[in-house]
C-alpha positions in Angstrom: 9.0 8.3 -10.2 9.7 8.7 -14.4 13.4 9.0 -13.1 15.2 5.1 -11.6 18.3 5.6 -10.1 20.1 5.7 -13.1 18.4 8.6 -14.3 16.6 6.5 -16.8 13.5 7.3 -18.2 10.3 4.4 -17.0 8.1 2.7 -18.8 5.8 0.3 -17.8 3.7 -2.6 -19.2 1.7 -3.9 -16.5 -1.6 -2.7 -17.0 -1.7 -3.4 -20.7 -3.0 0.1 -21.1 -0.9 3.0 -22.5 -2.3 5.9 -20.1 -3.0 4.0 -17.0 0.9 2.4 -17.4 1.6 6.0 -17.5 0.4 7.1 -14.4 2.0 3.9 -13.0 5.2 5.3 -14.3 5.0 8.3 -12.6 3.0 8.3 -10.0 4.4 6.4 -6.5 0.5 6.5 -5.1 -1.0 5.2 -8.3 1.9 2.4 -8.0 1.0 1.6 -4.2 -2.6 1.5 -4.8 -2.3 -0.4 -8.1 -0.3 -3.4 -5.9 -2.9 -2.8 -3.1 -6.1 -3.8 -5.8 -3.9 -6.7 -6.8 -5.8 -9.4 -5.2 -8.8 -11.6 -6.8 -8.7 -10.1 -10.0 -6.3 -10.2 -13.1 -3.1 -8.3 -12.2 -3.9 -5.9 -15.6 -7.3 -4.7 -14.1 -5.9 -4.1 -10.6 -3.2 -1.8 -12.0 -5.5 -0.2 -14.6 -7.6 1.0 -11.4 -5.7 4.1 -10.2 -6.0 5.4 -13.2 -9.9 5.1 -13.5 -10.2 6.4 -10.2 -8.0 9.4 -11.1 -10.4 9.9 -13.8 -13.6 9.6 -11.9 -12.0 12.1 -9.2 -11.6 14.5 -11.9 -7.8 14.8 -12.1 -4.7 13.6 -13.3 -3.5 11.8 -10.7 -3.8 10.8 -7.4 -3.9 12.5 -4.2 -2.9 11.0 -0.8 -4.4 13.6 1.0 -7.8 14.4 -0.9 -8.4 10.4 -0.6 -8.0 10.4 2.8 -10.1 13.2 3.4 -12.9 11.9 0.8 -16.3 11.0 2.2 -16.1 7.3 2.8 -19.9 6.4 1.1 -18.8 8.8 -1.7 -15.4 7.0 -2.3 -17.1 4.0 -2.0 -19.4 5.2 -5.3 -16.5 5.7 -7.5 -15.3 2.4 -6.8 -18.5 0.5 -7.5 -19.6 2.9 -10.5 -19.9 0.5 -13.7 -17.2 -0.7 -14.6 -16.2 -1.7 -10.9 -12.3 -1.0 -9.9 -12.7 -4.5 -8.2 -14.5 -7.5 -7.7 -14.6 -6.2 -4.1 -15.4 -2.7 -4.4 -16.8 -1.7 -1.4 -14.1 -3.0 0.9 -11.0 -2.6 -1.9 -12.2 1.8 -1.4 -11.9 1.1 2.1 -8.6 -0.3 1.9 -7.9 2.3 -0.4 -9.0 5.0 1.5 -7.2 3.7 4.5 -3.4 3.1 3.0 -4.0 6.8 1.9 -4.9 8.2 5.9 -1.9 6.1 6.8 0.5 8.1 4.3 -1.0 11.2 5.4 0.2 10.6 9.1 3.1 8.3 8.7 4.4 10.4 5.7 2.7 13.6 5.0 1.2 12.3 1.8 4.0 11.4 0.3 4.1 7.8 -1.3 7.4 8.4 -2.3 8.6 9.0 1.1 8.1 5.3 2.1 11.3 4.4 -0.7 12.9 7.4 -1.0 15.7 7.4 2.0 16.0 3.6 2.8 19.5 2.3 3.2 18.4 -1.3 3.2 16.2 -3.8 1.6 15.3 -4.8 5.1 14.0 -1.2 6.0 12.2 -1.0 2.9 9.8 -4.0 3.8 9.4 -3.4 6.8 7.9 -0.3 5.5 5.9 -1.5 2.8 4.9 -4.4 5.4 3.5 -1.6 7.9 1.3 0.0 5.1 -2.3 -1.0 5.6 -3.6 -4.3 3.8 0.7 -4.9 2.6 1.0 -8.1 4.0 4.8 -9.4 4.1 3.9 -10.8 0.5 2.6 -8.1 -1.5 5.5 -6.0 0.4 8.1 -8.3 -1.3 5.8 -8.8 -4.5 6.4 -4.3 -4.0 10.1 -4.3 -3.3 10.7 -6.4 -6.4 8.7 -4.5 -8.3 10.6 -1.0 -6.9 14.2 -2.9 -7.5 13.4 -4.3 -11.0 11.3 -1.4 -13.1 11.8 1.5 -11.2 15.2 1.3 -10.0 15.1 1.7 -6.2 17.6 -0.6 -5.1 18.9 -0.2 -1.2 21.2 -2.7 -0.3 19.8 -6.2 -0.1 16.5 -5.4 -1.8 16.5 -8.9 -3.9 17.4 -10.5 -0.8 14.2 -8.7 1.0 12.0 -9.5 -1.8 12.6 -13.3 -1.6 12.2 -15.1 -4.6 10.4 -12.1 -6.1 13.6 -10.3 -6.2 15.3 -13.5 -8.7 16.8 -12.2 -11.7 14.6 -13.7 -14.6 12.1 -14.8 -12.8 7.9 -14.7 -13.9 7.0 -14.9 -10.4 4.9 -11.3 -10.2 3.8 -8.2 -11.8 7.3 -7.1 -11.0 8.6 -9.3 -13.9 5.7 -8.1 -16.3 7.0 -5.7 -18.9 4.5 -6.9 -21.6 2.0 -9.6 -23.0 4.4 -12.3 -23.5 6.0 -11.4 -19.5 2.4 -11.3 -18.2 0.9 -14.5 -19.8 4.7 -16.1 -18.3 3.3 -14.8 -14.8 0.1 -15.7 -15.2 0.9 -19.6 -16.2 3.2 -19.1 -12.9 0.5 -18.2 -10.7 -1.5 -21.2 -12.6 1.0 -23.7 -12.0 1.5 -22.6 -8.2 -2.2 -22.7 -7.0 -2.4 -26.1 -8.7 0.7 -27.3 -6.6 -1.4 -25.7 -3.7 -4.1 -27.7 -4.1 -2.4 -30.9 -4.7 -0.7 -30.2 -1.4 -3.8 -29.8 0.6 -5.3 -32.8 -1.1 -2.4 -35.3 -0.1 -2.5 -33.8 3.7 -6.6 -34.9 4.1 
């Protein structure tokens, strides 16, 4: 996954962190588990988690089937080891571990295998959409994120990844590609869960 479409080389700025952007870059599991932690915590931690759990597995990377295979109370340990991969860690390994049995049947293992021979945008959520704890917005939030930094761009993809898919937009981690990107997404997200609340406050 260091190679887009275009044959360009990737790099990414989302986790803030040199070697666990790395593994980002060229990893499509570290990527699809990275955008499964991404929930309750600041978007930089959840994608710096793949690599920490590569470390604590003892490798270099990470490995659909050996995760799905792990001992579930074990897994769970290297998720809550200090410094937790979540807020949640117990049920974030579970989620983990289960995304990872699903690639084993649905795809052999292969992460890659859930992007690599779409013809649509359309497809491709549905895809993502059917992955365990992808709901249909972190699938867009995932499609963007494939379209914009990594190049995998079936026809319609910015259609299929709603407003996530707007050119220029600070919406998500797709659109992170450095401090200045992420504090941009991060007054977004601000700015959207205050309109939330104001919402739900005029409606009681």
């Amino acid at each position: 996954m260091t190679k887009s479409n275009k044959d360009q080389d990737i790099t990414l700025r989302i986790a803030q962190d040199p070697a666990a952007d790395e593994l980002l870059a060229r990893s499509p599991l570290a990527a699809l588990v990275g955008m499964l932690l991404d929930q309750q915590v600041p978007m930089e931690w959840a994608f710096s988690g793949p690599y920490t759990l590569a470390v604590r597995m003892g490798g270099d990377d990470l490995d659909a089937h050996e995760i799905a295979a792990y001992d579930p109370e074990a897994f769970t340990d290297l998720f809550t080891a200090k410094p937790a991969l979540h807020r949640y860690p117990g049920s974030m390994a579970k989620r983990v571990q289960q995304l990872c049995q699903y690639l084993v049947a649905a795809y052999d293992g292969d992460a890659s295998a859930v992007w690599s021979d779409v013809s649509t945008g359309a497809e491709l959520r549905k895809r993502l959409n059917a992955l365990p704890g992808f709901g249909m917005q972190k699938a867009q939030i995932f499609l963007a994120l494939l379209g914009k930094q990594f190049g995998v761009r079936p026809t319609g993809w910015r259609e299929a990844a709603g407003p996530y898919g707007e050119a220029g937009s600070h919406r998500s981690v797709a659109d992170i590609t450095g401090p200045e990107s992420l504090a941009e997404v991060r007054a977004y997200k601000q700015q959207a869960k205050q309109a939330a609340r104001a919402a739900k406050r005029a409606d009681t």
